[in-house]
N, C-alpha and C positions, 0 to 999 in steps of 0.2 A: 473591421479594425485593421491599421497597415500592419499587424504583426499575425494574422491572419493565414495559416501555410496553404492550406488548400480547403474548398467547399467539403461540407459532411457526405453530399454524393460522390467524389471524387474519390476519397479514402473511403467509403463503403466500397466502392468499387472496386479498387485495388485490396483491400482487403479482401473480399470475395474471391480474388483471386489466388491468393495466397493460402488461404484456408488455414487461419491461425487455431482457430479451437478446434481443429478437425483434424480426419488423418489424412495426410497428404496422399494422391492418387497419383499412379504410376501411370507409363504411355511407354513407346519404342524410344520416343525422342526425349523423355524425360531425364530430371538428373538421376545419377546412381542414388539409390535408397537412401544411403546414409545422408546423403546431402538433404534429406528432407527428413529424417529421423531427428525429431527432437531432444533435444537435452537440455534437460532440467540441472540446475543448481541449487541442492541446496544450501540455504544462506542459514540453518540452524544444524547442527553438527550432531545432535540428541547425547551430548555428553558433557560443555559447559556452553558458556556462552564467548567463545572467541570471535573476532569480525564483529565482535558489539561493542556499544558504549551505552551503559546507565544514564536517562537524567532527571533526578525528581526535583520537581518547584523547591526549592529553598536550600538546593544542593547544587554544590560544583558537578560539571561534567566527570563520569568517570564510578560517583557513589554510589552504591546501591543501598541506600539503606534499608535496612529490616532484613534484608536477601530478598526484595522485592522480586527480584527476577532471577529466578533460578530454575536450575532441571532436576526435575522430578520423573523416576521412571522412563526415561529418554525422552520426556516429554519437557518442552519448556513453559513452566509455569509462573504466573505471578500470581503472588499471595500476601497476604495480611498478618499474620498471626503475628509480627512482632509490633505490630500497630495496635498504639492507647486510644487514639483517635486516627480518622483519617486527615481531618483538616487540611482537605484543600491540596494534599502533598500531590495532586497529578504526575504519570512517571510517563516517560517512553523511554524505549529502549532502541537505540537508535544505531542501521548498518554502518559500518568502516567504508562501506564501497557503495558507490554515487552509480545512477543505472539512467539513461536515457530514454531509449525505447524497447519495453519489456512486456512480459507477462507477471505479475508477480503470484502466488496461489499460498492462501491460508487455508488450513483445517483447523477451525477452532470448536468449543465448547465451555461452557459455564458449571462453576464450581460452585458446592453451598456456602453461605457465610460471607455476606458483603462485610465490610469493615467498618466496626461502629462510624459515626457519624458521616458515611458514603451519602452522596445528596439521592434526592430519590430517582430521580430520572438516570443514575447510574448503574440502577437492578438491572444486571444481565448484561452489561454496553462493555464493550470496547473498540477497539478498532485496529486497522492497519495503514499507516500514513504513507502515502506515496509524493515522490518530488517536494521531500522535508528537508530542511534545513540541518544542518549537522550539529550533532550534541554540543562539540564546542562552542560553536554560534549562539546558541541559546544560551540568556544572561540567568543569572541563579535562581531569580524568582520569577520568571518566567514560565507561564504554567503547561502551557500547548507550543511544537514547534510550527512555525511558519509552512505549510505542507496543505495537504488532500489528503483529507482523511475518509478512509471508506467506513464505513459505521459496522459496526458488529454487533447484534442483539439475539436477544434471547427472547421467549416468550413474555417472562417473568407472569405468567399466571394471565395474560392478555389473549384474545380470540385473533384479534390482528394487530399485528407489530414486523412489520417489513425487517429487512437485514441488508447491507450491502448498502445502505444508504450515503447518500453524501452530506459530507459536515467542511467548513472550510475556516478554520484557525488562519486569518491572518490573510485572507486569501479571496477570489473569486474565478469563477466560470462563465459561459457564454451557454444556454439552453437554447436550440431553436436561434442563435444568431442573434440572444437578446441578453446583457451582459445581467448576470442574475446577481445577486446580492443577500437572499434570505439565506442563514446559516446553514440552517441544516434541511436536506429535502430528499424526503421518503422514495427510495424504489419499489418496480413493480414485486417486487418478491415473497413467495408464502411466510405465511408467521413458521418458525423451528423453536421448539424445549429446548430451553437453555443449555441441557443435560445431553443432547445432539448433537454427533459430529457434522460439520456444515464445513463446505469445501466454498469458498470462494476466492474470483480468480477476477482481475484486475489490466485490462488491457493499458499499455499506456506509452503513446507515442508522441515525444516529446511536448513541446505548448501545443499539439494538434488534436489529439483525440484518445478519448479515455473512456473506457466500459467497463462496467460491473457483471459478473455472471456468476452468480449460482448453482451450484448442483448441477451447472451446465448449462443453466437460461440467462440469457440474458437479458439485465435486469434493469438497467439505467445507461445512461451515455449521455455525453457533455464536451466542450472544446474550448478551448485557448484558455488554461490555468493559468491564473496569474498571480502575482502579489496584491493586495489592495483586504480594502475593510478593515477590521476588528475582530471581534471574538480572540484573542489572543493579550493576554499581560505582561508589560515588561519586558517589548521585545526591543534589540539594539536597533536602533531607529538609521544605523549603518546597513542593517541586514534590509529591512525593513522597509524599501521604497518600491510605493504601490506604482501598478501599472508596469511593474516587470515580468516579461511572461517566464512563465517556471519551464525549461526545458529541461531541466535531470535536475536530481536531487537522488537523496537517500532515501532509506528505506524504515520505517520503525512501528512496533507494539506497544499499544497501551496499557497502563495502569490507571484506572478510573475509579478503584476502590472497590470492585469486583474479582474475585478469584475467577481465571481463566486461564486455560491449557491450549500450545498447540501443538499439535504433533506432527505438522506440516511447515513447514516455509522456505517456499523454491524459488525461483526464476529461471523464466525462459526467454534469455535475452535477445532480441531482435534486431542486436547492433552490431557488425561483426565482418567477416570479409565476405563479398560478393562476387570474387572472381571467380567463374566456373571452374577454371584452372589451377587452382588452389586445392589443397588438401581439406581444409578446413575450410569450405566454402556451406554457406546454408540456403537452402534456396525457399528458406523462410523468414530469410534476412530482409527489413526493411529499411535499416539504415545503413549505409558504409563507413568501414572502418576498413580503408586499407591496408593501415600497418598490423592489421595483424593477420594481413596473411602471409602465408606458411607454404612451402613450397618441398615436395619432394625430390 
């Protein structure tokens, strides 16, 4: 496709060399430490939820009803308990700040007590959406945002049920160089008890290339996100024009009518200054941003 940036062997390649899930290795001629010492951000604070925006199906941006999303124990939690029914209210909770090419890293786990009338294929599900559209953007009844949604599961009482799966609201991929279109499609990754802290980590470099890893394996990977299909209701048909490829977007957690905790959510962004001679230089930067470097 002409919006295609580069071959999967090319960026494995340069990938490899960069060693993004790994620890950087030193040499004489290497940069100083720090320039390869990672830094993490975290985007949840574990005291409220500032740098977010609530939005649940049949709500303005901004509402949280019930306290869908709140923090719990410096943990941030979404819950139920002021829910008579669920009906369909689907939430995300969606970042203030827009990321390009990143790492993103969830710790989740699953809580007892879905919420009465939760559909069933919701036991133990949620997710982390990556290159989403912004809460504002989404129209009131609108149930899913326009995004890459990485699937989050639990057992629920099942022998096998993968996690870190991909679901696409609104949205498609390219598998193998072959533009996919089925919603949602399982990773290779072990079944985990809902009740288990599960670390997954989200490579994702602009419309080019995007991986899922678990516990540190890696578990699925896919290229050129873009706008296109369905599975999504009631989106602004301004937002909404297929065949756009998704190069940055926001960041957001789901409410699916499952209680779910995370006591993780970072970023490790990969956009940023590349001049060695910079103070703030990373030499696990793959994208450049020169204005933001910094100079002593």
């Amino acid at each position: 496709m002409s919006h295609f940036r580069a071959s999967c062997s090319l960026l494995s390649f340069f990938l490899s060399l960069l060693v993004l899930f790994s620890a950087c290795t030193s040499s004489e001629s290497s940069p100083p430490p720090t320039a390869g010492q990672k830094e993490w951000t975290p985007l949840f604070n574990g005291k409220n939820l500032n740098g977010w925006t609530p939005k649940i199906t049949g709500q303005t941006a901004g509402i949280n009803k019930g306290n869908t999303f709140r923090v719990e124990d410096g943990k941030l939690t979404v819950g139920y308990d002021a829910y008579d029914q669920f009906d369909g209210q689907f939430g995300h909770l969606v970042s203030d700040t827009t990321f390009s090419h990143y790492v993103v890293a969830v710790e989740y786990r699953f809580l007892d007590g879905q919420a009465p009338g939760g559909p069933g294929w919701a036991t133990e599900n949620s997710g982390v959406m990556v290159h989403s559209q912004s809460a504002e953007t989404m129209t009131r009844h609108q149930d899913f945002p326009i995004s890459i949604e990485v699937q989050l599961l639990g057992s629920a009482g099942q022998s096998q049920r993968s996690t870190a799966n991909l679901c696409t609201p609104g949205t498609h991929v390219l598998m193998s160089d072959t533009l996919t279109t089925t919603h949602c499609i399982n990773s290779d990754s072990k079944t985990y008890p809902g009740s288990e802290w599960v670390r997954v980590e989200t490579l994702v470099l602009g419309d080019s290339l995007l991986q899922h890893r678990v516990n540190g394996t890696q578990v699925l990977e896919y290229t050129n996100p873009q706008i296109g299909g369905g599975s999504v209701a009631h989106p602004d048909s301004s937002i909404k024009q297929d065949g756009t490829p998704l190069t940055s977007g926001h960041i957001a957690v789901q409410s699916e009518s499952h209680p779910v905790q995370f006591r993780t959510v970072e970023v490790l962004n990969l956009r940023g200054c590349m001049d060695p001679e910079a103070a703030n230089y990373k030499s696990y930067y793959v994208a450049s941003a020169p204005e933001r470097c910094t100079y002593e």
